[in-house]
C-alpha positions as a printed Julia matrix, in Angstrom:
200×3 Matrix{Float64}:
  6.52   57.93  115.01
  7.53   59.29  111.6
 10.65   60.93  113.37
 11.55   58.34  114.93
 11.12   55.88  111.19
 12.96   58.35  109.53
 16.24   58.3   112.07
 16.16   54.08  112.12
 15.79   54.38  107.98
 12.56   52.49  107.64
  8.99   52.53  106.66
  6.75   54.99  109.42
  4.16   52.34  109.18
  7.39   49.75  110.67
  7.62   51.15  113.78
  4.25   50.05  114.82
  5.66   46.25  114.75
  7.33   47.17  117.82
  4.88   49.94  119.49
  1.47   50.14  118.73
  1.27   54.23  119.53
  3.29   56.86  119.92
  1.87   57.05  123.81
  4.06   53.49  124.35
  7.21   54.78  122.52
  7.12   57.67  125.05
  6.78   55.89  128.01
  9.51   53.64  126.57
 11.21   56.39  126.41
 10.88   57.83  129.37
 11.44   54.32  130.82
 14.58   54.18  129.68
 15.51   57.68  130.68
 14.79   57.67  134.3
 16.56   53.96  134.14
 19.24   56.15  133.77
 19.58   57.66  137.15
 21.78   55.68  139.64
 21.49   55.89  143.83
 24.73   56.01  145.59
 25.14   52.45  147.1
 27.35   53.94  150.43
 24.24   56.8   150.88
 24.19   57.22  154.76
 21.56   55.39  157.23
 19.94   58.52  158.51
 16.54   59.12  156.41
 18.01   62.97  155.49
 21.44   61.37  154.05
 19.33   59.09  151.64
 16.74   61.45  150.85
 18.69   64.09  149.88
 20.71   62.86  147.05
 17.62   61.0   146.24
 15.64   64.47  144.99
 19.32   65.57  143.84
 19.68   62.69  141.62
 15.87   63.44  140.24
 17.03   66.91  139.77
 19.97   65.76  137.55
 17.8    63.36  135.38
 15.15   66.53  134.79
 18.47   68.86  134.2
 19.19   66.0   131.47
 15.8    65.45  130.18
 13.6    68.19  130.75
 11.12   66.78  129.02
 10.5    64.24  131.24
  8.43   66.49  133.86
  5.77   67.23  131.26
  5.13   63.62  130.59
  2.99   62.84  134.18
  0.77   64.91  137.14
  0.97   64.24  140.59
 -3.03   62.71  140.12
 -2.07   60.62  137.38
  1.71   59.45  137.8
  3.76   57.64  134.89
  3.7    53.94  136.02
  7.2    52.96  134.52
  9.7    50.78  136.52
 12.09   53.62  135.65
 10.51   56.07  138.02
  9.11   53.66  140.51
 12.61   52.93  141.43
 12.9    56.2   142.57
  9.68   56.46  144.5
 11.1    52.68  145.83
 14.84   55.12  146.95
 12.57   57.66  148.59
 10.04   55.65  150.61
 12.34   53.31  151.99
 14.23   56.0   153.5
 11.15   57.67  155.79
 10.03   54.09  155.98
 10.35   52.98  159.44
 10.14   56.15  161.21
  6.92   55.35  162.91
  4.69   57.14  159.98
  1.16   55.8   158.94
  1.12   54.55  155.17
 -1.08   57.79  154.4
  1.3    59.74  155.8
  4.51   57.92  154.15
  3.51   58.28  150.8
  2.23   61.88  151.38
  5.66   63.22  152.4
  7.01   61.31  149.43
  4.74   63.4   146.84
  5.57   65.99  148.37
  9.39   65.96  148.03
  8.55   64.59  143.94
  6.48   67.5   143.27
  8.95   70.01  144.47
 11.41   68.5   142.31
  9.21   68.04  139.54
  7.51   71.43  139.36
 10.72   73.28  139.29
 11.9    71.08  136.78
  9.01   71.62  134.14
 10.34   75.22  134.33
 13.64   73.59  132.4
 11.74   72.88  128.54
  9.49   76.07  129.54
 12.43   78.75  129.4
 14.13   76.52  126.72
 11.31   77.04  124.25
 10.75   80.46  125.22
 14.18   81.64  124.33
 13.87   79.91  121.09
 10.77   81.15  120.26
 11.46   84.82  121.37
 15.16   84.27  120.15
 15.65   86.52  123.84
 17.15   84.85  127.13
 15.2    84.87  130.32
 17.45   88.05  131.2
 16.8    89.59  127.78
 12.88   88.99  128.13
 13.09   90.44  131.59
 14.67   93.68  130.7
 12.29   94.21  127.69
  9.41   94.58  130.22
 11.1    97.15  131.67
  8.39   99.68  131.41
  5.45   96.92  131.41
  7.18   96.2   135.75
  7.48   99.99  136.45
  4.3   100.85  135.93
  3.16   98.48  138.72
  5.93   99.42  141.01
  5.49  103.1   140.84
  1.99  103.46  141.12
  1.88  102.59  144.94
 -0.56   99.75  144.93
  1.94   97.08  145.74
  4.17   98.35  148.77
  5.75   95.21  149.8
  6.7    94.32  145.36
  8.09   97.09  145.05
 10.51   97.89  148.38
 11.72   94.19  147.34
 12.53   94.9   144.06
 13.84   98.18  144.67
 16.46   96.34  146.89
 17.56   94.31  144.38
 20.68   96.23  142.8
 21.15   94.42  139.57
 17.42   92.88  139.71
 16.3    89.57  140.73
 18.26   86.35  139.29
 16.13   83.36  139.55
 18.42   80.14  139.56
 16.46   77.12  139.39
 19.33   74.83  140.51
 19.72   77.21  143.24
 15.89   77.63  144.16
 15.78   73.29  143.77
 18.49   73.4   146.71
 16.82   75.94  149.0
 12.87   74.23  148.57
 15.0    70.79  149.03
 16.78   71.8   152.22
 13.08   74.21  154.08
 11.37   70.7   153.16
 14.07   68.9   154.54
 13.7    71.09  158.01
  9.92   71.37  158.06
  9.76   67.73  157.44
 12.12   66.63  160.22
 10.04   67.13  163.43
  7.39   65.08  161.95
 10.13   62.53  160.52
 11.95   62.56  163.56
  8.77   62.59  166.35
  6.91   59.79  165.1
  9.66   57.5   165.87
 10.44   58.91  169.43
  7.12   58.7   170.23
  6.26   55.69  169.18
């Protein structure tokens, strides 16, 4: 609250006209953040066309904020209309599909959390690298000897013929692993999707 005093140019003890703790400014923030994110209004029909760029357009609000997938759990969500729009995107595309309410929301949570847990990875590696003043690749290359040791002493067969194929090591790309979860969820998800509403 004193940050935020000393930006406007008042009094710290001001700010609380307007929010009583700091735990309201940051869901007003974070409010206002995911208010940001817009669906496209000519998103196809089909429940995969709308779903889709609904988790990509998550994605790009946690690439923009990262700090917003710190701020809730899965057991106790943030309750702001912000985000509730987006849960509103998501389950009226697998709505009508022939899915029990249970069901529904549970394929919902699921697509959030992969989106979400990826995402709190963003502010992680940020304040790594700033407090190790190394990159992810830097860090990874300083263990060096810390991964060998593992990897030649035959007690992990499988870790180390996989890393021993990897010619300039492993890159891990978290737009790239967001993409691939999004699109094996996708495909796992569509014969239950898909099934309920044949069959019912």
């Amino acid at each position: 609250m004193r940050g935020v005093a000393a930006r406007l140019g008042v009094a710290a003890m001001s700010t609380y006209r307007y929010v009583p703790s700091k735990e309201d400014l940051v869901l007003h923030m974070a409010d206002a953040a995911f208010g940001e994110a817009s669906y496209p209004p000519d998103a196809p029909e089909d429940w995969r066309g709308r779903v889709e760029p609904g988790a990509r357009t998550l994605w790009s609000l946690y690439r923009k904020h990262p700090w917003l997938a710190h701020l809730d759990t899965l057991t106790r969500p943030l309750l702001v209309p912000g985000l509730i729009v987006h849960g509103e995107w998501m389950l009226a595309a697998l709505d009508g599909h022939g899915l029990d309410p249970t069901t529904l929301f549970d394929v919902h949570v699921l697509l959030y959390s992969h989106v979400q847990g990826l995402a709190m990875h963003l502010e992680k590696e940020a304040h790594a690298e700033a407090a190790t003043g190394q990159s992810e690749e830097q860090w990874m290359d300083s263990r060096g000897p810390a991964l060998r040791e593992p990897v030649e002493s035959g007690r992990f067969p499988a870790f180390a013929k996989v890393l021993g194929a990897f010619e300039d090591g492993y890159d891990l790309r978290l737009d790239a692993l967001f993409a691939f979860g999004l699109q094996a969820l996708l495909d796992g998800l569509t014969p239950l999707v898909e099934g309920r509403r044949a069959g019912a």
